[in-house]
C-alpha positions in Angstrom: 22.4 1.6 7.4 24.0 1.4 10.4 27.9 2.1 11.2 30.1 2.5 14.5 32.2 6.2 15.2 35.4 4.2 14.8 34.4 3.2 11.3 33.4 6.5 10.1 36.6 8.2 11.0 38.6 5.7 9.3 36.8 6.0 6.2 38.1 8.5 3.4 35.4 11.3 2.9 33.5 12.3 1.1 31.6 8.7 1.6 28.7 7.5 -0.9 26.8 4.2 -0.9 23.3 3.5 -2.3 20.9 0.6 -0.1 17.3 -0.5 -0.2 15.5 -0.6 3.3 12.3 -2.4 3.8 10.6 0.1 5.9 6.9 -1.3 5.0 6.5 -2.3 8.6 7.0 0.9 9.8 4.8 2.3 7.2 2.3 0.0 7.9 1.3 2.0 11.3 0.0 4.7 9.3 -3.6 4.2 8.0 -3.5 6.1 5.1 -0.5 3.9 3.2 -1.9 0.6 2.4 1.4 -1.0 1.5 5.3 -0.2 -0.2 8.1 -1.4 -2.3 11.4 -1.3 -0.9 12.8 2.0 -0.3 15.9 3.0 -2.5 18.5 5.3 -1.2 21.5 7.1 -2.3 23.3 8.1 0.8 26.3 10.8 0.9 28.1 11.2 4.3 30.8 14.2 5.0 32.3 15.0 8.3 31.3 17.9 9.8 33.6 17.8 12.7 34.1 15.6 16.0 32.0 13.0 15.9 29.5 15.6 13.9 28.4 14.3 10.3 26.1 15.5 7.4 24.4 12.8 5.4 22.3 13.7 2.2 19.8 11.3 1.4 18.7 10.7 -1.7 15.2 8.8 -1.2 12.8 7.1 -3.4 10.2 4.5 -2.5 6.5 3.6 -4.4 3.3 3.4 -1.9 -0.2 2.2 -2.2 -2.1 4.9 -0.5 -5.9 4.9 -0.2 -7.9 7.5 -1.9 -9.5 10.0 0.6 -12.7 10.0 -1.5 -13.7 6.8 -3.0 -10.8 5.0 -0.6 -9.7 2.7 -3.6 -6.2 1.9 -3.7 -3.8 4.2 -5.5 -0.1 4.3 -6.6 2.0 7.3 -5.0 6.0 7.8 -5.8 7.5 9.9 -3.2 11.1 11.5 -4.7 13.1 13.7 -1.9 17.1 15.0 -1.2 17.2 15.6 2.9 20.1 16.6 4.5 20.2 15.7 8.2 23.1 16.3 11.0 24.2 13.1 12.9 26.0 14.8 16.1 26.7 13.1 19.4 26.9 17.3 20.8 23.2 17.2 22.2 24.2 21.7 22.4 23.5 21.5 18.4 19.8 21.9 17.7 17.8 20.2 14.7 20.5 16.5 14.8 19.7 13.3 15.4 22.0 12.6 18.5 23.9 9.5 18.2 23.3 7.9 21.5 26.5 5.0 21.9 29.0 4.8 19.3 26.4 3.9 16.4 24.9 6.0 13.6 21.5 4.6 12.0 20.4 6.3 9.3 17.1 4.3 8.9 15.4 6.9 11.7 16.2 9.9 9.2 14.9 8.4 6.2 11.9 6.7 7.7 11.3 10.5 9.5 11.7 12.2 5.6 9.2 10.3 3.9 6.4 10.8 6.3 7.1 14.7 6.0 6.9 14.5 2.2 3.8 12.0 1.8 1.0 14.0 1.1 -1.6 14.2 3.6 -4.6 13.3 1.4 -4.6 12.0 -2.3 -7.3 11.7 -4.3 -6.8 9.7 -7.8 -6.8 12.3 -10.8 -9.7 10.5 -12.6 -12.0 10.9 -10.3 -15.1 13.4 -11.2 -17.1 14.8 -8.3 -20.5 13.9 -8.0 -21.7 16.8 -7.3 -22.5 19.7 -10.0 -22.2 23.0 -9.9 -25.1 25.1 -10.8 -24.4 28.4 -12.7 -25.5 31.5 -10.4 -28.0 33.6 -11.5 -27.5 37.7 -11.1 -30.7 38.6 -9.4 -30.9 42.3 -9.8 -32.5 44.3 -6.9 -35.8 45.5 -7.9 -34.8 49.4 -6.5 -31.6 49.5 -8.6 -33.2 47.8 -12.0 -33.8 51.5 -13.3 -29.9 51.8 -13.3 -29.4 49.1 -15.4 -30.3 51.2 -18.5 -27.3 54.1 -17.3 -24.9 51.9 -18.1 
């Protein structure tokens, strides 16, 4: 969502609104996310001082991902609250800086789901080829007298 300085100040804060963004272009970039649903997000802004806002983000959005072992396609829902800074003070550290006299939150959301995707998934059914074979105590010929100590 998208919204100019002068319309943020003039709106009473606390201010909520919930939207669903289309971000499966962006996500299509990435090799490991084969494709997604719309993104749904509750968004709370509060003002944090001049021109400086706090907007909590309340994100959900469902991804195909590919397996990292057999590479079949598998469903992934990624659930996350973020709370970012939206300052146009460049001196404040860890804020998307509003460059003009627009805020867009898409940048921030987009940025939280590709920190909370995980970075391999594997589908729960799948059983590894490969079997473990119990190991064997192999006593030390020298120390087998001991054996009968204990």
């Amino acid at each position: 969502m998208r919204f100019a300085l002068a319309q943020l100040r003039k709106l009473a804060m606390p201010y909520s609104f919930d939207e669903s963004l289309d971000l499966s272009e962006e996500l299509n970039g990435f090799e490991d996310i084969i494709s997604s649903k719309p993104c749904e997000v509750h968004t709370v802004i509060k003002e944090r001082g001049v021109d400086t806002y706090l907007c909590i983000f309340n994100i959900r959005i469902e991804v195909i991902m590919e397996d990292a072992v057999s590479l079949d396609e598998v469903p992934y829902t990624i659930e996350t609250i973020a709370e970012e800074i939206f300052s146009t003070d460049d001196s404040i550290e860890d804020v998307f800086l509003i460059e003009g006299q627009t805020i867009d939150t898409k940048e921030a959301i987009l940025t939280n789901i590709l920190v909370n995707k995980p970075m391999s998934l594997t589908n729960e059914e799948y059983e590894s080829d490969i079997e473990e074979e119990p190991e064997e105590r192999k006593i030390n010929p020298a120390f087998a007298s001991l054996k009968d100590l204990l």
